[in-house]
C-alpha positions in Angstrom: -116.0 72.1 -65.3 -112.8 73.3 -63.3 -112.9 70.4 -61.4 -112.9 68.1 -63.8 -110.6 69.6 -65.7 -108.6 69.5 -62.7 -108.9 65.7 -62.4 -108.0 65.5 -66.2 -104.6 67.0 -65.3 -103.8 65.1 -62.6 -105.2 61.7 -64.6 -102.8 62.9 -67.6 -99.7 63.3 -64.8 -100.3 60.7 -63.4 -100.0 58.0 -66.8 -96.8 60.2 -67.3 -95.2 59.7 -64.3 -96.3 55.8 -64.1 -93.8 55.1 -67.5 -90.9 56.0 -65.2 -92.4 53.4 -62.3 -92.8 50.6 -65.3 -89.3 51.3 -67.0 -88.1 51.0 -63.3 -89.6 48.0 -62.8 -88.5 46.3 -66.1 -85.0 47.3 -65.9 -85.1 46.1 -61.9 -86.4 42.8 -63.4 -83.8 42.3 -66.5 -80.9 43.8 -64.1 -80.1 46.2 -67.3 -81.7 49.4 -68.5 -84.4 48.5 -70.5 -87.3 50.7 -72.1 -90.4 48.5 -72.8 -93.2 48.9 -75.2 -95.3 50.5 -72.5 -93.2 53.2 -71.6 -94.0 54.6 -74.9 -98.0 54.0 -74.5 -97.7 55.5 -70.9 -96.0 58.6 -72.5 -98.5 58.6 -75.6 -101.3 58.5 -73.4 -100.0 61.0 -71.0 -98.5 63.7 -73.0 -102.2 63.4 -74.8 -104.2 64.0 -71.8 -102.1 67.2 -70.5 -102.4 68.3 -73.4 -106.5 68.3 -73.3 -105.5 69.7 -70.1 -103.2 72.6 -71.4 -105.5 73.4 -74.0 -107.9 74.0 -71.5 -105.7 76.0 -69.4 -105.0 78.2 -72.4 -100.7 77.7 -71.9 -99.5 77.8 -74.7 -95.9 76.6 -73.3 -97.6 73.5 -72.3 -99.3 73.5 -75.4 -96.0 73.5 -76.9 -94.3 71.2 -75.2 -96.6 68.4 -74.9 -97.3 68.4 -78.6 -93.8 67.8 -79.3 -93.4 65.3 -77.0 -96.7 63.5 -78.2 -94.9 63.5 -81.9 -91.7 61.9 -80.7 -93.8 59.7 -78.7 -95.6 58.1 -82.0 -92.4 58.8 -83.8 -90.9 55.9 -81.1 -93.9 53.9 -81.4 -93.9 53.4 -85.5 -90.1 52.8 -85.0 -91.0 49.6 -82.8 -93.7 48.5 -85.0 -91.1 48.6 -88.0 -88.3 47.2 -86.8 -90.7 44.0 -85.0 -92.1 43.8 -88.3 -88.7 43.5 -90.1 -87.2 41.1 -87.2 -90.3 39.2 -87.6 -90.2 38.6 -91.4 -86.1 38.1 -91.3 -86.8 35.4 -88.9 -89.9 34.3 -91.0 -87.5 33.5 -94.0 
């Protein structure tokens, strides 16, 4: 089980660390900082798995801090949903 908790971490890591490579790339690509959709799935998805992982570990600063981030994560996500949905129906009109 340590072992594959171990792998969980570094799985969880490494979606978390692959939002910085894909907001990189983006911004690379539209020569201006840009933060696309995925970013915020990549952080989701991450901050979600280390926190299986810290739950595991039993550290509750972890714990912590990956459960806040997860929040503002699908905070950022239903913020994006709305304001598509708005832009979408303004331009619908």
């Amino acid at each position: 089980m340590e072992k594959f908790m171990l792998a969980v971490g570094f799985a969880g890591q490494a979606l978390f660390s692959a939002r910085f490579f894909v907001q990189w790339i983006v911004s690379e690509k539209k020569k201006k900082s840009t933060i696309p959709l995925s970013f915020w799935f990549f952080s989701l998805g991450g901050s979600l798995v280390l926190l299986i992982y810290a739950i595991y570990r039993m550290d509750p600063v972890f714990i912590v801090g990956q459960s806040t981030g997860s929040i503002i994560y699908v905070r950022n996500l239903m913020l994006i949903r709305k304001e598509r949905k708005y832009k979408g129906g303004q331009a619908a009109a």
